[in-house]
NUDO-359150 format. One line per field, with one value per residue: residue number from 1; residue in three letters; y, x, z of N, C-alpha, C in turn. Coordinates in steps of 0.001 Angstrom, whole numbers, plus 500000, padded with zeros to 6 digits. Atoms other than C-alpha are relative to their C-alpha. Example, Ala and Ser with C-alpha at 12.3 -4.5 7.8 and 13.67 -1.06 7.14 Angstrom:
BEGIN
num = c(1;2);
residu = c(ALA;SER);
ny = c(498810;498810);
nx = c(500890;499180);
nz = c(500000;499940);
cay = c(495500;498940);
cax = c(512300;513670);
caz = c(507800;507140);
cy = c(501200;501090);
cx = c(500900;499230);
cz = c(500000;500730);
//
This chain:
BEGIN
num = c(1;2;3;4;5;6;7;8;9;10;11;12;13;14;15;16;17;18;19;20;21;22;23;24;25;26;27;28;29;30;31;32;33;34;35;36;37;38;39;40;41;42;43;44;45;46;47;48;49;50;51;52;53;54;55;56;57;58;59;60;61;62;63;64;65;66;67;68;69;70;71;72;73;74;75;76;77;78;79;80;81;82;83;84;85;86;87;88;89;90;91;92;93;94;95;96;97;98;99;100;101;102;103;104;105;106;107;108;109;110;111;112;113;114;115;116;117;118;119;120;121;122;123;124;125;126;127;128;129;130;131;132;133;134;135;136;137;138;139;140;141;142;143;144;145;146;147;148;149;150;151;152;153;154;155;156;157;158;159;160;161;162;163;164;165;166;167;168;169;170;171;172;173;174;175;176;177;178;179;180;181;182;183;184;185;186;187;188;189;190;191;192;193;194;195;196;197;198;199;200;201;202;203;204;205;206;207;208;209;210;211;212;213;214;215;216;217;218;219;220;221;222;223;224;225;226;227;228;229;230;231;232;233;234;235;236;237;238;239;240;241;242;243;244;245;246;247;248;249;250;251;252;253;254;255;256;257;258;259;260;261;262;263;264;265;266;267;268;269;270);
residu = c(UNK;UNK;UNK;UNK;UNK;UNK;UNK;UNK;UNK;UNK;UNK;UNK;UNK;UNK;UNK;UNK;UNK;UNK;UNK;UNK;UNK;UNK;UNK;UNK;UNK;UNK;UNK;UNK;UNK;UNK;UNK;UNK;UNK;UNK;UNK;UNK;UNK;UNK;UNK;UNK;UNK;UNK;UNK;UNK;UNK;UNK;UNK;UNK;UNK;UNK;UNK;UNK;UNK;UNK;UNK;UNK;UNK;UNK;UNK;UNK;UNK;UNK;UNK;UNK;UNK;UNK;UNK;UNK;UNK;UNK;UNK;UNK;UNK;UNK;UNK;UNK;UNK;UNK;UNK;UNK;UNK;UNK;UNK;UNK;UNK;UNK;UNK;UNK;UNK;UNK;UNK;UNK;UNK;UNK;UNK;UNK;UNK;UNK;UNK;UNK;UNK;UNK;UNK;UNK;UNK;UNK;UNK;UNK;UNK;UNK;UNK;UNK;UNK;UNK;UNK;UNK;UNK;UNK;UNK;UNK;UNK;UNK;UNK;UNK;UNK;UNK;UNK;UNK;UNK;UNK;UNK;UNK;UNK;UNK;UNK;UNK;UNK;UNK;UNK;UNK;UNK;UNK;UNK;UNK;UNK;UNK;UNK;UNK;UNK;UNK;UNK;UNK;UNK;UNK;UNK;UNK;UNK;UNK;UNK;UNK;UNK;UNK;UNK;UNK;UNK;UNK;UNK;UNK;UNK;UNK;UNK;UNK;UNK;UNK;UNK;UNK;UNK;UNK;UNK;UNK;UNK;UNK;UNK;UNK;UNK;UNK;UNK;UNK;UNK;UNK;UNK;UNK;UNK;UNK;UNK;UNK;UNK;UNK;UNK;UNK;UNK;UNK;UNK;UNK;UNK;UNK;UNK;UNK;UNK;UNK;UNK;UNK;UNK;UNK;UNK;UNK;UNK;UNK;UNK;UNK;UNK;UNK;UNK;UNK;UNK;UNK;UNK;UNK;UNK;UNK;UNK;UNK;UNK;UNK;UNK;UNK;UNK;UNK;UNK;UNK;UNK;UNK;UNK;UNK;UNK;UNK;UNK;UNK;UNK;UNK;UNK;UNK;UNK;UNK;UNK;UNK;UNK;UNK;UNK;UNK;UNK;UNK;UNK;UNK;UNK;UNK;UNK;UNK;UNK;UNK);
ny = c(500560;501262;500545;500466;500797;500185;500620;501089;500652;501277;500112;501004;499420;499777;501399;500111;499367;500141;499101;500874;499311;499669;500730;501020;500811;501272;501554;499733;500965;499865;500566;499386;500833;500812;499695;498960;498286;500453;501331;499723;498833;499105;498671;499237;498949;499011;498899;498835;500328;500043;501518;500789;501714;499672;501510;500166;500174;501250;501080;500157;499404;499662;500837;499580;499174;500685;500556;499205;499190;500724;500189;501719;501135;500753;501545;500226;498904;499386;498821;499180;498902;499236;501207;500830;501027;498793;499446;499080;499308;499470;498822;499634;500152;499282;500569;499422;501348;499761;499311;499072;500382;499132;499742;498506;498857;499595;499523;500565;499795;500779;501226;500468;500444;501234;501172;499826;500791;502158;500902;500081;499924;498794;499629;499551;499029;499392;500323;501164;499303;498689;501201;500601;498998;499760;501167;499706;498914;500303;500590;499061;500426;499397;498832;500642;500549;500350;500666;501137;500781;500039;498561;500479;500976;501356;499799;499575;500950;500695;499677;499505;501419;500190;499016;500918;501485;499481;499077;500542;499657;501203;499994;500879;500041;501328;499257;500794;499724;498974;499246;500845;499919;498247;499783;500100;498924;499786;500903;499156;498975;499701;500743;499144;499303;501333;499572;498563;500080;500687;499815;498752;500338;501171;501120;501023;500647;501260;499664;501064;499714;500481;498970;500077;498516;499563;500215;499645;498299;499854;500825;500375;501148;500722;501422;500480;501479;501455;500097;500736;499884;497978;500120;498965;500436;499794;499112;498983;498834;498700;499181;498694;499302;499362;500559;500731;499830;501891;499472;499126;500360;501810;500698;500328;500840;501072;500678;500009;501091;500894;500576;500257;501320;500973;499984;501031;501724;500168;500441;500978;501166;500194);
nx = c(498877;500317;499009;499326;499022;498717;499278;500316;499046;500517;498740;499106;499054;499238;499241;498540;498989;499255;500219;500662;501155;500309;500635;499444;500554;500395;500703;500752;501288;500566;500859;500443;500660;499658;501283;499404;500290;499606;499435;498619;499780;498564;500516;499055;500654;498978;500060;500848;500725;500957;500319;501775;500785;501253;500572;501405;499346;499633;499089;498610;499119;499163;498531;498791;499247;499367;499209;499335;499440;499196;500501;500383;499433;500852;499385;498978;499723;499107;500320;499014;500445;499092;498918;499658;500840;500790;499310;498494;500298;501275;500210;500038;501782;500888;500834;501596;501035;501528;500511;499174;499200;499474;500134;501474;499450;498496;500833;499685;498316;499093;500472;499343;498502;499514;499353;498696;499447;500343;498711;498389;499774;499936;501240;500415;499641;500030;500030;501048;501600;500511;500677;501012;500087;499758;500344;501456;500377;499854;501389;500874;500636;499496;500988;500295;499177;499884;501215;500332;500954;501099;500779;499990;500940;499234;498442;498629;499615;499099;499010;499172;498987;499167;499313;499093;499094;498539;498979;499022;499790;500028;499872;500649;501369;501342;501279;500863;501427;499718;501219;500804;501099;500590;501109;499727;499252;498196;499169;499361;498803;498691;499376;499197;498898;498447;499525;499392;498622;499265;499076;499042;499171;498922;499509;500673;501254;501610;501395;500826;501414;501226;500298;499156;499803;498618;498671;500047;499801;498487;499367;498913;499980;500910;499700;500771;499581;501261;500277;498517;498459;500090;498949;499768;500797;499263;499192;500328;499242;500990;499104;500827;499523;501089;501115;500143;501429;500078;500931;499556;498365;500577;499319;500245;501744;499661;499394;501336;500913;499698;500044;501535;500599;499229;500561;501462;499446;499510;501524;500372;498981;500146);
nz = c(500768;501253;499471;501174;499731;499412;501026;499456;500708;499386;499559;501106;500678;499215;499769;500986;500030;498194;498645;498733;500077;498984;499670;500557;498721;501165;499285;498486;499561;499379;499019;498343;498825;500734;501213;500902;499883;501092;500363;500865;500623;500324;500937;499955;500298;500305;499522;500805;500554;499268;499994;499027;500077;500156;500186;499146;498278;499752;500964;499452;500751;498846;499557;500697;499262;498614;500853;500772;499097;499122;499268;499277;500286;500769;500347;501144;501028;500095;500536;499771;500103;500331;499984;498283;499223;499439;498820;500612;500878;499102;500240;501533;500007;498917;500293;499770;499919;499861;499008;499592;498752;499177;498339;499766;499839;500204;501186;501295;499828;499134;501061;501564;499019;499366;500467;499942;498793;499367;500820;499487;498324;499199;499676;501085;499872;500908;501176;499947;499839;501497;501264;499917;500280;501499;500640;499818;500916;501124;499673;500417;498197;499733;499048;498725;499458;498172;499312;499447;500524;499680;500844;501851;500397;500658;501397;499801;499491;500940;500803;499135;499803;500561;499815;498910;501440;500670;499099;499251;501229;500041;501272;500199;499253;500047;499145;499830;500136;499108;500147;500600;499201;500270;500908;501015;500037;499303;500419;501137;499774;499889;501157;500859;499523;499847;501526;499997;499280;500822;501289;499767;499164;500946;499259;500382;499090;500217;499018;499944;500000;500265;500925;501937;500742;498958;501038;501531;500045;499434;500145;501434;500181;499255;500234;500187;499277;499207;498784;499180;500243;501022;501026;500636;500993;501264;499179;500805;499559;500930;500245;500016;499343;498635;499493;501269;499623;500082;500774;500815;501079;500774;499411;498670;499887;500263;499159;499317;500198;499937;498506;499279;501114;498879;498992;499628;500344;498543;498913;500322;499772;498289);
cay = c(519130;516271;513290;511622;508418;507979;505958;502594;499670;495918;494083;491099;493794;494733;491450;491446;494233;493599;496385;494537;494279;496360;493589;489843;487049;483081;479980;481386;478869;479299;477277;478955;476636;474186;476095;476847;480419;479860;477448;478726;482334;484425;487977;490659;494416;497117;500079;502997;500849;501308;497671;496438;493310;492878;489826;488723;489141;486564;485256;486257;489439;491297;488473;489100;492052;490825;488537;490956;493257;489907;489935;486107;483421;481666;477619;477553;479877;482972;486462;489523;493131;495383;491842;490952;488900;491129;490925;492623;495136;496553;499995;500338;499686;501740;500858;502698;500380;500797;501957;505709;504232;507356;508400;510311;512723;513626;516200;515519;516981;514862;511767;512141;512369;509702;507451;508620;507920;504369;503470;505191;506225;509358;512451;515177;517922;520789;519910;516598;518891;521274;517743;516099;520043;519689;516053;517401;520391;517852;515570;518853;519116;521932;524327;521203;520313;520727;519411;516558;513037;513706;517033;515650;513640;510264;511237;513260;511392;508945;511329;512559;508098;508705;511554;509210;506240;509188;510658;507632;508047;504240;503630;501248;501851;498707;500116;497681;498633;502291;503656;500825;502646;505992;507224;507283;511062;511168;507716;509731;512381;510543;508274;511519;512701;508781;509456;512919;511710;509105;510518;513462;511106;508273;505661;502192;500955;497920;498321;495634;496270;494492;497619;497143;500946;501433;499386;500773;504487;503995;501029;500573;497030;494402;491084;489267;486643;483357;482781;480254;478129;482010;481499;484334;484258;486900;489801;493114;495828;499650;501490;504561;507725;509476;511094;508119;508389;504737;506079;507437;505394;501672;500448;500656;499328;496696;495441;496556;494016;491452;491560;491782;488674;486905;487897;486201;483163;483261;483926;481119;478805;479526);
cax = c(497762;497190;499383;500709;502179;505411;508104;507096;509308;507535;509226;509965;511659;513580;514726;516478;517607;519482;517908;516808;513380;511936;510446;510779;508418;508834;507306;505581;503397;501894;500214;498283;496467;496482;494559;496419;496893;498643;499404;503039;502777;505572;505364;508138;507330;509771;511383;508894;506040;502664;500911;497425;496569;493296;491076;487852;487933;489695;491802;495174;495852;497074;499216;501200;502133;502847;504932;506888;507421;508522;505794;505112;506912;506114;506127;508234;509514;511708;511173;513366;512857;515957;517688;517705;515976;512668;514400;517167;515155;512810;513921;513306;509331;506697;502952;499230;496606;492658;492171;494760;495848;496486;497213;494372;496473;499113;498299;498913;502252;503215;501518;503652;506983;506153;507197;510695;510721;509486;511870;514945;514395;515453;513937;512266;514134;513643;514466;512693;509064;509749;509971;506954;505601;506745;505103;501555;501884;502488;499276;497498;496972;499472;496643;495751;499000;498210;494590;493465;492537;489008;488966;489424;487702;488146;490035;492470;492966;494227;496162;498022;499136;500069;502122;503818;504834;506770;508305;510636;511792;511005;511474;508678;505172;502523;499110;496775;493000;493606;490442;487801;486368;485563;482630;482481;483615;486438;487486;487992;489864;492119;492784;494095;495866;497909;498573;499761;502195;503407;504464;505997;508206;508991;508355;507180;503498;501612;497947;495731;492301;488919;487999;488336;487618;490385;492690;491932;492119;495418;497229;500352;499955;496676;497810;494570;494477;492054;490341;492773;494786;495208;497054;497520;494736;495766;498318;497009;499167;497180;498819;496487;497528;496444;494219;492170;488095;486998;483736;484996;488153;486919;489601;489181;485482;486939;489114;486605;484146;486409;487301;483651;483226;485945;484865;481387;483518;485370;482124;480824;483541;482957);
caz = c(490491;487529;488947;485610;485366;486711;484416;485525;484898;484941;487126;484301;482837;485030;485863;482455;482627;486282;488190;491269;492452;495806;497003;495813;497125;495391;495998;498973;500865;503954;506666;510232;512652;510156;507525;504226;503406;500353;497615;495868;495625;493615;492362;492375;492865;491181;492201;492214;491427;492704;492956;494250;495696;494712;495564;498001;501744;503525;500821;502519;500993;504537;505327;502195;504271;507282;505408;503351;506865;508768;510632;510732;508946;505591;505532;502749;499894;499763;500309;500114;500504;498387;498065;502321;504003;505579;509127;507756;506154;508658;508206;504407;505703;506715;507236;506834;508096;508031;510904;511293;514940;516218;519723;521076;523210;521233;518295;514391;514733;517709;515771;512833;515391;517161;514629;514531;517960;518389;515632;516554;519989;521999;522208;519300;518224;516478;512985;513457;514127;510752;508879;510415;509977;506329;505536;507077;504495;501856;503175;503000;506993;507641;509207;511691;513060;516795;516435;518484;516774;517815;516076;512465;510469;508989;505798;507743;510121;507493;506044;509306;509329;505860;506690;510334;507326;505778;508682;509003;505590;504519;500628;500678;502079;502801;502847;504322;503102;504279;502297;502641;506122;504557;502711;499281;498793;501275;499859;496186;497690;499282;496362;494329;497456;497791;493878;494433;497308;495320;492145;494784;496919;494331;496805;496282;497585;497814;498997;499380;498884;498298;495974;491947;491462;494388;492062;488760;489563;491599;490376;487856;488222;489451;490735;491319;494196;494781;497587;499918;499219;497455;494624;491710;489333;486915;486979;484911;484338;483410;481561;481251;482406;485733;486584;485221;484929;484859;483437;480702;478953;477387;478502;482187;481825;480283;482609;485257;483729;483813;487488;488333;486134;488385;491221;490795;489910;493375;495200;493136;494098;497841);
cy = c(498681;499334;499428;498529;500159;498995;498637;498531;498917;499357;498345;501177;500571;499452;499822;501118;500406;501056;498995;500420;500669;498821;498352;498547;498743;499331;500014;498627;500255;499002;500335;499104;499369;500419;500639;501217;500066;498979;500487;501525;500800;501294;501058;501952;500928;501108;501397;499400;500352;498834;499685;498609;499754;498486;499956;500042;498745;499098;500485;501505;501204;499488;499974;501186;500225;499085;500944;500853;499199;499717;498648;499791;499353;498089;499895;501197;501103;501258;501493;501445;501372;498850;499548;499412;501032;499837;500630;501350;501033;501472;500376;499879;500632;499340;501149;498771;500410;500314;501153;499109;501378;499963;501001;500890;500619;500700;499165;500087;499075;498607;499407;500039;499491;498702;499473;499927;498751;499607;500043;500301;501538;501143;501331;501379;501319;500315;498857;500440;500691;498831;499653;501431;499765;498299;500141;501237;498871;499351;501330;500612;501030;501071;498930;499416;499602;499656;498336;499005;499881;501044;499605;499009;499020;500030;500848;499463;498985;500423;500675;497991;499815;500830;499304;499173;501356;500340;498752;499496;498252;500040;499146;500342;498812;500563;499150;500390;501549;500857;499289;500828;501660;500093;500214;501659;500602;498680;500392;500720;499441;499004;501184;500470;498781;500488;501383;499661;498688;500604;501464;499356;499177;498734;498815;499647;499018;500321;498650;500787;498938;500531;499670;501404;500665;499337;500553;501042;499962;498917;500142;498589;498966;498544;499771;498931;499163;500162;498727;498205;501249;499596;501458;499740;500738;501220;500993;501422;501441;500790;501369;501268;500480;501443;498739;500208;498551;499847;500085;499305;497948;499129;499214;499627;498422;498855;500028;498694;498816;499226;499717;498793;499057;500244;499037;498759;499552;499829;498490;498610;499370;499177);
cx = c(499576;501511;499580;500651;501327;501117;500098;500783;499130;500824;500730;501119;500988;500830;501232;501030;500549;499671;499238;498467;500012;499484;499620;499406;499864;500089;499567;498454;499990;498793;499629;498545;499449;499053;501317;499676;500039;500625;501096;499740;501042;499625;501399;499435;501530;499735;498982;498296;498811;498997;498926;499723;498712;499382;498955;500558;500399;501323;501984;501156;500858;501150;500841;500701;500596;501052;501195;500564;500680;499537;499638;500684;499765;500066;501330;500174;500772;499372;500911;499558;501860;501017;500301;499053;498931;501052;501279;499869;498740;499673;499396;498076;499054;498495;499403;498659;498853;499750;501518;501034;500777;500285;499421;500421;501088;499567;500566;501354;500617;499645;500928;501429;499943;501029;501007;500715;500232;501102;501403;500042;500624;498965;499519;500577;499136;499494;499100;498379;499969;499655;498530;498784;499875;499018;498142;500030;499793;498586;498734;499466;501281;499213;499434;500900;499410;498185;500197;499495;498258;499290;499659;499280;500240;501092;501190;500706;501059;501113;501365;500576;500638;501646;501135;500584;500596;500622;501366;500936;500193;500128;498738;498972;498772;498538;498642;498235;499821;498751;498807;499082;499252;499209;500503;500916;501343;501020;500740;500660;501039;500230;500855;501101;500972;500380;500839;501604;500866;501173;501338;501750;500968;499807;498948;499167;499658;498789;499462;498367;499178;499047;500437;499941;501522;501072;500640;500582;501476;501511;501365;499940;498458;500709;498528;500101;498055;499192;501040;498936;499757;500708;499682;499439;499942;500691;499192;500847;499227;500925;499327;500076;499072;499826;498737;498404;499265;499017;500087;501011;499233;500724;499979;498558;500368;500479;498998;498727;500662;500905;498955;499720;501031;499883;499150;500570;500239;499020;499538;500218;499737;498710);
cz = c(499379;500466;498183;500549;500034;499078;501284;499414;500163;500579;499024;499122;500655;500620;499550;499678;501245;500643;501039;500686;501542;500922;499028;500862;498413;500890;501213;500369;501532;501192;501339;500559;499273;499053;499143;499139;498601;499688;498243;499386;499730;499235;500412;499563;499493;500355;499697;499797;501038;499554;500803;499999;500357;500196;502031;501491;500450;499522;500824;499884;501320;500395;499691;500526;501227;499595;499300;501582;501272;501203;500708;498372;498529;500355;499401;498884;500317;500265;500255;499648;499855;500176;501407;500152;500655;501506;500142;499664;500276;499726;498622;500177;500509;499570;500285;500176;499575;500520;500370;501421;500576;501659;500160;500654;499297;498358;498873;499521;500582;499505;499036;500709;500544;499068;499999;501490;500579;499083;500368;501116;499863;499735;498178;499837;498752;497864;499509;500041;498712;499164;500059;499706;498387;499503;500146;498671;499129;499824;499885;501893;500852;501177;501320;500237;501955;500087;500438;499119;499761;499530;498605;499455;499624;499140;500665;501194;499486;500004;501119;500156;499059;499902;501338;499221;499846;500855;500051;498633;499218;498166;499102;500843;499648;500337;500147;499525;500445;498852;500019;501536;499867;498851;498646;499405;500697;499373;498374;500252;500503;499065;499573;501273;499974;498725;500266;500853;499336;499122;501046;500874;499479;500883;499589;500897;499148;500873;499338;499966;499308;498534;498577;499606;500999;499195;498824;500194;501355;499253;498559;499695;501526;500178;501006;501316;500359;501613;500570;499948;498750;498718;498317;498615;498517;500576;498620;500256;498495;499300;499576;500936;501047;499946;499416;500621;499486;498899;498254;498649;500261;500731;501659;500028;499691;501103;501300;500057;500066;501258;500962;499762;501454;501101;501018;499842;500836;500994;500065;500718;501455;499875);
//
């Protein structure tokens, strides 16, 4: 299946025209064991949007998600997730990290229903197994429901944590670096499969990554961050349809060359 762009709104535009954003972070600043994290970061993600925060290891770009899920605190500044406050807003969040985090006894089935347990508690019925059943078909992982973590391989692995984020039907998924520990060929496949579950669910992601070809070939929008104090060095929004071949379209070379270019600047800087 050819994922297509999705009717993508910016979120300045969206502003004016009063749809509210998914996610809503100003004048963010930041201070941990007296090292600053950031210095006044604001950015606003819209509904639907798929959004990469792209920028050098270190620079902070996890924390923005820990941040956004209420995990820790800012200094100062604002941030709101569907107009609340994040501790308000817990449910509307699901996460995929870098490392799956599975539980090693418990198959891919019982993996993807745990979630719906830790969150809401009691016990797993029925209907609750055809869903988590139905979210492994969609991940592609229908024929290994009852395998063991230890049977599968890296990429499905993954894709049985991206499949636990949907079980708890969150509107918003944070995906911390969730292809940077897989080889170069499983890390392409599951790029097209996040794209695929995207455009199928409608739901809004931020991913963080290190990766500029992981931005390009997924992204609706690049915001760019410094090394720390982080601050937001440029924002790029693609507008080139998907599937996109980086190779191939000027455009994305372009831009390509001109995050490599800033890159070496950031290195530089260090």
């Amino acid at each position: 299946m050819n994922v297509m762009n999705t009717t993508f709104i910016d979120p300045a535009v969206a502003a004016r025209k009063g749809i509210n954003a998914s996610i809503d972070l100003r004048d963010i600043e930041l201070t941990l064991g007296g090292t600053e994290i950031y210095g006044d970061v604001s950015f606003s993600v819209a509904p639907g949007e798929f959004l990469c925060i792209l920028g050098p290891s270190g620079c902070g770009k996890s924390t923005l998600l820990r941040l956004i899920g209420d995990l820790i605190k800012p200094t100062s500044g604002e941030i709101q997730v569907e107009g609340r406050p994040p501790s308000e807003a817990w449910e509307k969040l699901a996460y995929v990290f870098q490392s799956p985090r599975l539980v090693p006894w418990r198959t891919a089935l019982n993996n993807v229903t745990l979630a719906r347990q830790l969150r809401y508690g009691g016990t797993i019925d029925d209907a609750s197994r055809e869903k988590a059943l139905g979210l492994l078909r969609l991940v592609g992982l229908e024929n290994d429901a009852f395998k063991y973590p230890a049977m599968l391989s890296g990429g499905e692995r993954q894709r049985v944590a991206i499949a636990r984020a949907l079980a708890v039907d969150p509107d918003i998924i944070l995906m911390d670096e969730p292809l940077s520990a897989l080889d170069i060929n499983t890390r392409q496949r599951l790029r097209r499969e996040i794209l695929q579950i995207w455009q199928l669910t409608g739901k809004t992601i931020v991913l963080v990554t290190h990766d500029i070809e992981d931005a390009l070939a997924l992204a609706d929008r690049i915001i760019l961050l410094s090394r720390k104090p982080s601050r937001i060095v440029q924002t790029i929004v693609i507008e080139e349809m998907r599937p996109r071949r980086i190779e191939a379209t000027p455009s994305l070379q372009g831009i390509r060359g001109t995050l490599e270019r800033q890159f070496a600047e950031l290195e530089a800087d260090n």
